[in-house]
C-alpha positions as CSV (number, residue, x, y, z in Angstrom):
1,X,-22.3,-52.6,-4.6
2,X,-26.1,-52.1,-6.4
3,X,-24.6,-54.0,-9.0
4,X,-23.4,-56.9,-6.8
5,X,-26.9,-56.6,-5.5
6,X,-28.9,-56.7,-8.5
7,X,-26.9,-59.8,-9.9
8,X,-27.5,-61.5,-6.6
9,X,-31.3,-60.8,-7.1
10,X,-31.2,-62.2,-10.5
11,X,-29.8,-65.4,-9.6
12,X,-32.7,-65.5,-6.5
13,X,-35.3,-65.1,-9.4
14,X,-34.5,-67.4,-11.8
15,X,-34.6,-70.2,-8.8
16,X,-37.9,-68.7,-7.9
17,X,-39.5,-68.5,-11.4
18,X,-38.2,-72.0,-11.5
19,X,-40.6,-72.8,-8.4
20,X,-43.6,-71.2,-10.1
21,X,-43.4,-74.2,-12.8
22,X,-44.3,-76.6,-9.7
23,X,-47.6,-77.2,-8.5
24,X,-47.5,-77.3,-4.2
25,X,-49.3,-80.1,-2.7
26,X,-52.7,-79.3,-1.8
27,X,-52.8,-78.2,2.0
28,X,-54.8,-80.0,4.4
29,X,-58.5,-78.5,4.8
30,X,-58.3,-75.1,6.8
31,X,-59.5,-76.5,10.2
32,X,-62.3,-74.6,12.3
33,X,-60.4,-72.2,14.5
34,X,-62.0,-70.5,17.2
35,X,-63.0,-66.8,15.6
36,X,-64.9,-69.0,12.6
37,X,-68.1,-69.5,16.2
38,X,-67.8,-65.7,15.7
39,X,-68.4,-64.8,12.0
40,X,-71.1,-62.6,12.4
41,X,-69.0,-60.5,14.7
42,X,-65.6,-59.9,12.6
43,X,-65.2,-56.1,12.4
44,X,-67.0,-54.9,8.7
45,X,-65.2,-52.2,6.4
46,X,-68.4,-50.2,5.0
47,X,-70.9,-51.3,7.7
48,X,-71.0,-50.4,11.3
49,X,-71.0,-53.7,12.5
50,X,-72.8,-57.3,11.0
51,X,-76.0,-56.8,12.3
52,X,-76.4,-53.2,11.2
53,X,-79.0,-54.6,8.6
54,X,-81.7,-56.2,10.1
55,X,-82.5,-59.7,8.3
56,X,-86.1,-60.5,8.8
57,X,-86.6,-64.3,10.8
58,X,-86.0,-67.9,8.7
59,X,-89.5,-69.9,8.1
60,X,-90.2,-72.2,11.0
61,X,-88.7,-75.7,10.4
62,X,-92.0,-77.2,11.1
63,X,-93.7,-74.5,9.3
64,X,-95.7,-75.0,6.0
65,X,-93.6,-73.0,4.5
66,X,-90.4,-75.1,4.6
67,X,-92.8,-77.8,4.0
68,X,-93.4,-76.4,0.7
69,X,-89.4,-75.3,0.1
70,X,-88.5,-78.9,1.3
71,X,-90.9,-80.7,-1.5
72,X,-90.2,-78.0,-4.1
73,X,-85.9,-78.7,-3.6
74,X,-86.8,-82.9,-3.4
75,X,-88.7,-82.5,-7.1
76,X,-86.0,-80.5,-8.2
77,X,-83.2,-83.0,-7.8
78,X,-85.4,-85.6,-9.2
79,X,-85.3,-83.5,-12.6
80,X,-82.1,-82.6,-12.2
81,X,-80.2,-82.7,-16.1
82,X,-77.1,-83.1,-17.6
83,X,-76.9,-79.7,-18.5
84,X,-77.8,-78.7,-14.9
85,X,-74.9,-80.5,-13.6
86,X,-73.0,-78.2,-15.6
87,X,-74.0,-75.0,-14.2
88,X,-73.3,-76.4,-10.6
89,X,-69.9,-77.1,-11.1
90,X,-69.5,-73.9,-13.1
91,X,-70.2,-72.2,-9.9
92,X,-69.8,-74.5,-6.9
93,X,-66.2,-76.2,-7.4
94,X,-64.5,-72.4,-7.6
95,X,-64.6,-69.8,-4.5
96,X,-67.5,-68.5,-4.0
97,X,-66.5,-65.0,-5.3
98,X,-64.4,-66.4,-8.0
99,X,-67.2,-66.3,-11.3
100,X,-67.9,-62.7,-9.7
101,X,-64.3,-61.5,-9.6
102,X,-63.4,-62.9,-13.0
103,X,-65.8,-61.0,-15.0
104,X,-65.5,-58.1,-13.3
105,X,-61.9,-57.5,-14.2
106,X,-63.4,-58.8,-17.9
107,X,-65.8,-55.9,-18.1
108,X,-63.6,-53.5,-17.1
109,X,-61.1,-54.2,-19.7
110,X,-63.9,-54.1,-22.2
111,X,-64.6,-50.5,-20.7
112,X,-60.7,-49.8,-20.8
113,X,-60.9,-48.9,-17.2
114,X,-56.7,-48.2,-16.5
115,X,-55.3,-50.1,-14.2
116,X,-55.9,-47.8,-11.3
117,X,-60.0,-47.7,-12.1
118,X,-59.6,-51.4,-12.0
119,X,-57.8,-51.8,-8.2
120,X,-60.6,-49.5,-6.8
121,X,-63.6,-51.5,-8.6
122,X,-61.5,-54.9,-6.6
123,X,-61.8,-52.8,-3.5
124,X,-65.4,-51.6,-3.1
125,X,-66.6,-55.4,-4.8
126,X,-64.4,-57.2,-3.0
127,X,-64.9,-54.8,1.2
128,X,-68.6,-55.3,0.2
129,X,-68.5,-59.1,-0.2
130,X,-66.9,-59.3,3.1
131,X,-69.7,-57.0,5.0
132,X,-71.9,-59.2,3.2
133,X,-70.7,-62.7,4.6
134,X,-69.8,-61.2,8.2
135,X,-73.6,-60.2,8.1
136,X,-75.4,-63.4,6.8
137,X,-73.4,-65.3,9.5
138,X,-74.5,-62.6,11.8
139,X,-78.0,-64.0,11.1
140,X,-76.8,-67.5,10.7
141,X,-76.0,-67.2,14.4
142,X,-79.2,-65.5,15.1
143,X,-81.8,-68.2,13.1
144,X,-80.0,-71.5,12.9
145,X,-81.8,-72.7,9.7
146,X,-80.9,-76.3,9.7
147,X,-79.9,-77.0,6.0
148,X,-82.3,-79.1,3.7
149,X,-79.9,-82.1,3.7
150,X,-80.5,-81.9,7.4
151,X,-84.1,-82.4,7.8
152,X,-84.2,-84.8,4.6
153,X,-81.9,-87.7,3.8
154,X,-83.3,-88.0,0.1
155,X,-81.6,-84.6,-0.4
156,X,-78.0,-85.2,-1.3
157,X,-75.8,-82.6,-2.1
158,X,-73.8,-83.1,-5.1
159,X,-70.3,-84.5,-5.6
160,X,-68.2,-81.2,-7.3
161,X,-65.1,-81.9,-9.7
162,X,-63.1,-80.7,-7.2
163,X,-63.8,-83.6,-4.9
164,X,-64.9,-81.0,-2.1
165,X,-68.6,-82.1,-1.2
166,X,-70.3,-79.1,0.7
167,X,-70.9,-79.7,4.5
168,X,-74.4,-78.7,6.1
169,X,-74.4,-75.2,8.1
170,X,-77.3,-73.1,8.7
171,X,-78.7,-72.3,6.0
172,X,-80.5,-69.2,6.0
173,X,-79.7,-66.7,4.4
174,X,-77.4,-68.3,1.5
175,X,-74.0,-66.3,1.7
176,X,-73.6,-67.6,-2.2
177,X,-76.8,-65.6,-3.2
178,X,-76.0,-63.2,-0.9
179,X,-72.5,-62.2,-2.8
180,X,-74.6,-62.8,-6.1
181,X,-76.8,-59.9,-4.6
182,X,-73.9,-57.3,-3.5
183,X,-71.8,-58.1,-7.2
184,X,-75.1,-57.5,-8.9
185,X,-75.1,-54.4,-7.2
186,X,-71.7,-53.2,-7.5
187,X,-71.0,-54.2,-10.7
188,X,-74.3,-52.8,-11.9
189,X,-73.3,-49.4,-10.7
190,X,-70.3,-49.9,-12.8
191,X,-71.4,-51.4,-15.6
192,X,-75.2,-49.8,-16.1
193,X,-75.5,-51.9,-19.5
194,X,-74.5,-55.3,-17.5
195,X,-77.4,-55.5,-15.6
196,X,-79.6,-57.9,-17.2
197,X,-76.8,-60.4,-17.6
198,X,-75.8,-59.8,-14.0
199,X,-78.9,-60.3,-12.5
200,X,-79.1,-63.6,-14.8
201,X,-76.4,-65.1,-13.7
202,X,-77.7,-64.4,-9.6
203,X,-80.8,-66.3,-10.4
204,X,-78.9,-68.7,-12.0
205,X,-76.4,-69.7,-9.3
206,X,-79.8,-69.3,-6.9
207,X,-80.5,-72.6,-8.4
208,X,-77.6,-74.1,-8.4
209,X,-77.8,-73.8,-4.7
210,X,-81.3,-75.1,-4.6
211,X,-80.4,-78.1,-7.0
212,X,-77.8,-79.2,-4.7
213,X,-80.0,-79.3,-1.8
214,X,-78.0,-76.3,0.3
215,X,-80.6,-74.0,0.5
216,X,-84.2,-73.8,0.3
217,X,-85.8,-70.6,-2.0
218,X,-86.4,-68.7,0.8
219,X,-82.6,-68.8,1.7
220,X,-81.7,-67.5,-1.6
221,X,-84.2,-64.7,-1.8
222,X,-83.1,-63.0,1.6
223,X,-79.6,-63.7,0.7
224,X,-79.7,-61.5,-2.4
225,X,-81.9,-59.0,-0.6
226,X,-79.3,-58.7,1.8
227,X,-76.3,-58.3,-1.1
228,X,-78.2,-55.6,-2.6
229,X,-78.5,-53.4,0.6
230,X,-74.7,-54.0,1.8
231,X,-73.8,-52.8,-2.2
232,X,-76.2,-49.6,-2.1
233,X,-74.2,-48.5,1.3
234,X,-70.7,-49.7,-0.4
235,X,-71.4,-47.3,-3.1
236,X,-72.5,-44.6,-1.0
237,X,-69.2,-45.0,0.5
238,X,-67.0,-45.1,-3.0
239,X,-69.1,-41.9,-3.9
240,X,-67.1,-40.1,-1.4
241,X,-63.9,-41.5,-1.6
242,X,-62.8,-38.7,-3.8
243,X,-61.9,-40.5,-7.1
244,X,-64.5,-38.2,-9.2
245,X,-62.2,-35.0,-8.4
246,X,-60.9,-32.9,-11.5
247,X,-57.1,-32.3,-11.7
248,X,-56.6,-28.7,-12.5
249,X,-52.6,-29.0,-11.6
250,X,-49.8,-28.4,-14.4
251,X,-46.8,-30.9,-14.7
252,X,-43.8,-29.2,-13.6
253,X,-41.0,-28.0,-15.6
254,X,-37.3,-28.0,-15.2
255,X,-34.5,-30.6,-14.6
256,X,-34.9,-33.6,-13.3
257,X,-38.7,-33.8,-13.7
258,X,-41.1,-36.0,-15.5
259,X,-42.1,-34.6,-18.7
260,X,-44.8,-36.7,-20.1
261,X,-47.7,-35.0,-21.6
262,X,-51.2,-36.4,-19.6
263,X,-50.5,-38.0,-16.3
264,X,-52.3,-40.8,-15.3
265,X,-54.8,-40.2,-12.2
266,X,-52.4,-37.3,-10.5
267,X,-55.0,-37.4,-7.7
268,X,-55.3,-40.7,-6.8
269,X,-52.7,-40.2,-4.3
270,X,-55.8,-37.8,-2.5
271,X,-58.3,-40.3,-2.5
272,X,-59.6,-42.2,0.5
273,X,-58.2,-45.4,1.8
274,X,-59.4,-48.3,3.3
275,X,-56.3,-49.1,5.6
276,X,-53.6,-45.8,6.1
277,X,-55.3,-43.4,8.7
278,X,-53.5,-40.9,6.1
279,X,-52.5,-40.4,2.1
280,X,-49.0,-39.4,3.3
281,X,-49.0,-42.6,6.2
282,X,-45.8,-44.2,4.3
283,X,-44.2,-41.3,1.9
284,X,-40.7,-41.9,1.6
285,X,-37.9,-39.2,1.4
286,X,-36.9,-38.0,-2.1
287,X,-35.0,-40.1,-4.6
288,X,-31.4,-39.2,-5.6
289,X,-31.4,-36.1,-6.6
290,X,-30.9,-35.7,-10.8
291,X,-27.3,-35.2,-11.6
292,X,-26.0,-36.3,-8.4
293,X,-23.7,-39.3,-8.1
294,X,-26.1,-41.8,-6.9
295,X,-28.4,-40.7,-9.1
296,X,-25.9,-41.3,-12.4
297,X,-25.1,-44.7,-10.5
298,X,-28.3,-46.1,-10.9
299,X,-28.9,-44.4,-14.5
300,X,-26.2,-46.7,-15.3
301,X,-27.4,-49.6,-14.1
302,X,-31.0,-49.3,-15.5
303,X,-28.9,-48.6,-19.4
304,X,-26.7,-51.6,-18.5
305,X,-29.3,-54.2,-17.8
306,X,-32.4,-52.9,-20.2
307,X,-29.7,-52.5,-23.0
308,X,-28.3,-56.3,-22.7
309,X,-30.9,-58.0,-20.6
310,X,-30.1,-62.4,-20.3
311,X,-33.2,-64.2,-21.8
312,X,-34.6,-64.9,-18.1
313,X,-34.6,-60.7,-17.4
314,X,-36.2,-60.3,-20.8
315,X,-39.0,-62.7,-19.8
316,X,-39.7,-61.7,-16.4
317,X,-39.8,-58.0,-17.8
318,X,-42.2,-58.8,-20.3
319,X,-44.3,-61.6,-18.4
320,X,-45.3,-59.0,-15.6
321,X,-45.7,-56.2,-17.9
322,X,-48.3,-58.8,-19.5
323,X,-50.0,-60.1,-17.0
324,X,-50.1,-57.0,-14.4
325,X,-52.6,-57.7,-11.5
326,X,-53.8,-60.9,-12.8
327,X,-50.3,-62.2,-11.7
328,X,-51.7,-61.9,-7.7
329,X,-55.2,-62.6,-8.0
330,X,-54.3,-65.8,-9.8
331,X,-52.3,-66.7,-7.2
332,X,-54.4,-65.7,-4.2
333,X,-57.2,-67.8,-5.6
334,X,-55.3,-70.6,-6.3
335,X,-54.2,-70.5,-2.8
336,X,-57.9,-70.1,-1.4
337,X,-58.3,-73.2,-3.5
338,X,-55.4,-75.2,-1.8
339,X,-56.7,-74.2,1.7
340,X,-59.6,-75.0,1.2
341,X,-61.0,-71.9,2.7
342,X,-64.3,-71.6,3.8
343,X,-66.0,-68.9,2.5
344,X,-65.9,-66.4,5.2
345,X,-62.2,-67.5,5.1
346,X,-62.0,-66.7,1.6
347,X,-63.7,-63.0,1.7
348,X,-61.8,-62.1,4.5
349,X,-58.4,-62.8,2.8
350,X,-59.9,-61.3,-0.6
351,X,-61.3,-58.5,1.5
352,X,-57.6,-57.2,2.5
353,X,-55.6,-58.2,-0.6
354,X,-58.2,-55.7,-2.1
355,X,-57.8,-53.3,0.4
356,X,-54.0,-53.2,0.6
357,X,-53.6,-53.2,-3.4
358,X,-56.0,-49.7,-3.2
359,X,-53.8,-47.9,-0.2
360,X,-50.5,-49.2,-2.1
361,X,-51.4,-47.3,-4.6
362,X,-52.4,-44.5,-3.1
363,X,-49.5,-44.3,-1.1
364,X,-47.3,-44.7,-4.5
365,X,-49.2,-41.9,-6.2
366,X,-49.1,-39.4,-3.3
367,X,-44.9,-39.9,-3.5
368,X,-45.1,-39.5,-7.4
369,X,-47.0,-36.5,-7.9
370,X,-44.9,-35.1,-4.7
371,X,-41.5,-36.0,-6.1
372,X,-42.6,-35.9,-10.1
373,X,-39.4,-38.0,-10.6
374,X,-38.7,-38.3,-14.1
375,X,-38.3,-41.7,-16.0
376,X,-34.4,-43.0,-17.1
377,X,-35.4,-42.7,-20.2
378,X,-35.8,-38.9,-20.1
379,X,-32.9,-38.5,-18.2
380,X,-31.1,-40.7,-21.0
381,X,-32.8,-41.4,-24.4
382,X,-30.2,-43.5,-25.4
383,X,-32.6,-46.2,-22.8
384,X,-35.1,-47.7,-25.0
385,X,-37.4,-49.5,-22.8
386,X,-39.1,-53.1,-24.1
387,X,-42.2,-52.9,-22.2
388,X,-44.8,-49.7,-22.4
389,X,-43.2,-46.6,-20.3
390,X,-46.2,-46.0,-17.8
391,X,-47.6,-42.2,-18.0
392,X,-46.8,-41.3,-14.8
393,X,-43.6,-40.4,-12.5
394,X,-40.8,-42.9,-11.7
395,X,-40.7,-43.0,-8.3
396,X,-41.8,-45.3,-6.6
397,X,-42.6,-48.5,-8.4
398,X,-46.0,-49.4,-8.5
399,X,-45.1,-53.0,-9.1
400,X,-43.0,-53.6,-6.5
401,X,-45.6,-51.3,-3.8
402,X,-49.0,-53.3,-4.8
403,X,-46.6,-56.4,-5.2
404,X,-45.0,-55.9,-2.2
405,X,-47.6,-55.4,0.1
406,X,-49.5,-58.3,-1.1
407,X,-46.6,-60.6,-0.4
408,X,-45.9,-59.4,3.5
409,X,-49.8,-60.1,3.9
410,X,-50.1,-63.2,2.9
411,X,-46.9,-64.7,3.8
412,X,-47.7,-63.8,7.0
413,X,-50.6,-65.4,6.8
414,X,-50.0,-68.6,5.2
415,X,-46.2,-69.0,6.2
416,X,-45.8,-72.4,3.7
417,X,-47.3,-70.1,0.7
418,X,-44.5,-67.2,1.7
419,X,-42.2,-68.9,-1.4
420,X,-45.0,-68.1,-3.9
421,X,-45.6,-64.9,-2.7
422,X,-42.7,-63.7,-1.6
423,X,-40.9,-64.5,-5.1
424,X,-43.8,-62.7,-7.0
425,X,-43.0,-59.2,-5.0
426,X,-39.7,-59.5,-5.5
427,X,-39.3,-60.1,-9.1
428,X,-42.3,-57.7,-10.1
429,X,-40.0,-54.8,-8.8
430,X,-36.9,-55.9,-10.2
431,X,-38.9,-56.6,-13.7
432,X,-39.5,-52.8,-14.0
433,X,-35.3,-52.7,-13.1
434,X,-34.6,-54.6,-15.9
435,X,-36.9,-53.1,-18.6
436,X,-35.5,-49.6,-18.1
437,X,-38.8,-48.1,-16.8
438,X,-37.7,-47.6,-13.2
439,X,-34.3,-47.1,-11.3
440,X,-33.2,-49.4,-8.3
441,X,-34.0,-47.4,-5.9
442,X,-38.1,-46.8,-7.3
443,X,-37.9,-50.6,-6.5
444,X,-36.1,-51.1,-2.8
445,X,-38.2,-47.8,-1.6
446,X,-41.4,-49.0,-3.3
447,X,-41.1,-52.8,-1.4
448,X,-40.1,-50.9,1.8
449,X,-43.6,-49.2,1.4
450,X,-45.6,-52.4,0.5
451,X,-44.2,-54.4,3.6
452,X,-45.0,-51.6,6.1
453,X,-48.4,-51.3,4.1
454,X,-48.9,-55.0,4.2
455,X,-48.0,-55.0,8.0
456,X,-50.9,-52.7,8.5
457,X,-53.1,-54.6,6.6
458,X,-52.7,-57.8,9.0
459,X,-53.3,-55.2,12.4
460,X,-56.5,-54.6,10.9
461,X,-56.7,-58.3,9.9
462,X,-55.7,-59.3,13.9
463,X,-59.1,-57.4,14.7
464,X,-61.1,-60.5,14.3
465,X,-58.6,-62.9,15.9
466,X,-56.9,-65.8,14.5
């Protein structure tokens, strides 16, 4: 029967992967929906609520001040050059946390930060730019800046590649510079050395903004104020979700347990989430038990198909071992993209996609390091895995967990994306199947997980209304 199952899989895969090849339509823009009047009160991860930090009043729009900001902006797009275009669309015609995202994951691969490191980084940056959004539209609400274009006809914003011209809102303070202000933070704290270019590339995209006519200097400079505070109380909170703790633990001996030498983080599955009310919310009951007849079943299976995998396993196996978590990012801003989002759209998606990755695995650690079920390949070393055996225990599958979770989210979310998303959990389980690094049932209990995981993620998500 797991065999009939597993074949039946295969063939849903390959017409999946066949999808991935085809580039959807782009959707039609994401329409203003009724919660979008209410930005400034959506319910904040690290913050108490978005008008915890007090943002000091816009300049007057008659005031000398604007005046001055209004003049300074005109002369700007007067000497606006070729290579100044350049650096606009560099920033402008991605998401607005795209540039930010991007080289975070860069520097912390040039750190060698594992994988887990790397999911809690996405989490604090990516909570923090939401509290930051939710709280300049809190003051948005409060000041009602007119934009520049607004009060100025000579100041046009510019056309981007992507063919999406940006509409006036208010305008003070710039959410842009505001997320320049929170990643500088962040990623500062992360990457001490960074700083200089960090803070850089915020006064570069400051300028951007002004060039284009979207916001005057004084926008930008309370924006990036307002980043840096919401990243000083984001860290504060990281700094006591428990990932500095020392494992003092011993791996345990005997039959049927995983016998690897250094496990990787053995107390993540201890650390504090952003979504699960506890670390043991969603831990499954034990696997098969080693020797039994179940267990032998599935041994089998894993030796049959990592030992004679068809071309397509082969490449699925080794495609996500490659690519990892660039596989849903890519995907989740490429969809942002299609939408259309707005930004407070687009951090609110990012903000849970983050979130739900972090508890996923959590939740997967806390059943390893419970269960410390060993790998096929210790049970048989006859398996010879093609892809890197992970230093940790078998069950459950991160893969399909993270993966999983990911995909009940946003399906949910964006029903016409569900393919896409959908297909991605699905076959980053079974990949782990096929390479011999996991057993069937590391994959059906780890997507079980994710979905229940991914269903909590869109409660928290129903908070702030449609």
């Amino acid at each position: 029967m797991q065999q009939v199952r597993l074949r039946r899989y295969v063939v849903m895969i390959l017409a999946m992967v066949a999808l991935w090849g085809f580039r959807l339509l782009p959707a039609t823009a994401h329409g203003t929906k009724s919660s979008d009047q209410q930005i400034g009160k959506w319910k904040t991860f690290v913050l108490s609520s978005g008008n915890e930090i007090a943002v000091p009043a816009s300049p007057a729009e008659n005031s000398d001040q604007t005046k001055a900001e209004l003049a300074e902006l005109q002369q700007m797009q007067k000497e606006r050059t070729a290579i100044a275009n350049i650096a606009i669309q560099y920033y402008n015609s991605v998401p607005a946390t795209q540039r930010w995202h991007d080289l975070a994951f860069v520097l912390a691969r040039a750190d060698q930060q594992n994988p887990t490191r790397q999911l809690r980084m996405a989490a604090v940056l990516h909570t923090a730019f939401y509290d930051t959004v939710v709280t300049t539209w809190a003051a948005k609400e409060a000041y009602h800046r007119r934009a520049p274009l607004q009060l100025a006809p000579d100041v046009k914003p510019m056309s981007l590649v992507t063919g999406v011209v940006s509409s006036p809102e208010h305008s003070y303070p710039s959410e842009h510079a505001a997320i320049a202000g929170t990643a500088v933070g962040v990623l500062t704290a992360f990457f001490p050395k960074e700083e200089a270019h960090l803070k850089a590339m915020a006064a570069e995209l400051g300028q951007t903004r002004m060039l284009m006519g979207l916001n005057y200097h004084s926008d930008v400079e309370a924006g990036y104020a307002l980043g840096q505070i919401v990243a000083q109380k984001a860290l504060a909170r990281a700094a006591t979700d428990g990932s500095d703790a020392k494992w003092t633990g011993t791996v345990p001996t005997g039959s049927g347990f995983w016998n690897g030498k250094e496990p990787l983080e053995p107390l993540q599955g201890t650390w504090k989430p952003w979504l699960m009310t506890r670390v043991d919310q969603f831990r499954p009951g034990p696997p098969p038990a080693f020797g039994s007849a179940a267990f032998q079943e599935e041994l089998a299976q894993v030796k049959q198909l990592s030992s004679s995998p068809t071309p397509s396993q082969r490449a699925i196996a080794t495609h996500f071992a490659t690519k990892s978590q660039d596989l849903i990012w890519e995907l989740v801003y490429d969809l942002i993209q299609r939408e259309r989002l707005s930004v407070p759209r687009e951090v609110r998606l990012l903000a849970l996609v983050a979130a739900v990755q972090f508890d996923a695995g959590i939740a997967s650690a806390d059943t390893q390091y419970t269960y410390w079920h060993l790998r096929p390949s210790m049970a048989d070393p006859t398996i010879q895995p093609y892809i890197p055996l992970p230093p940790y225990p078998a069950y459950v599958s991160n893969a399909a967990i993270i993966t999983s979770a990911v995909g009940e989210l946003v399906s949910t979310l964006y029903p016409h994306q569900a393919v896409r998303f959908l297909s991605l959990s699905e076959a980053a389980g079974l990949s782990r199947v096929f390479s011999g690094i996991h057993y069937p049932s590391d994959e059906r209990t780890g997507s079980a997980m994710g979905k229940k995981l991914g269903a909590l993620a869109l409660q928290r998500d129903q908070l702030n209304g449609p």
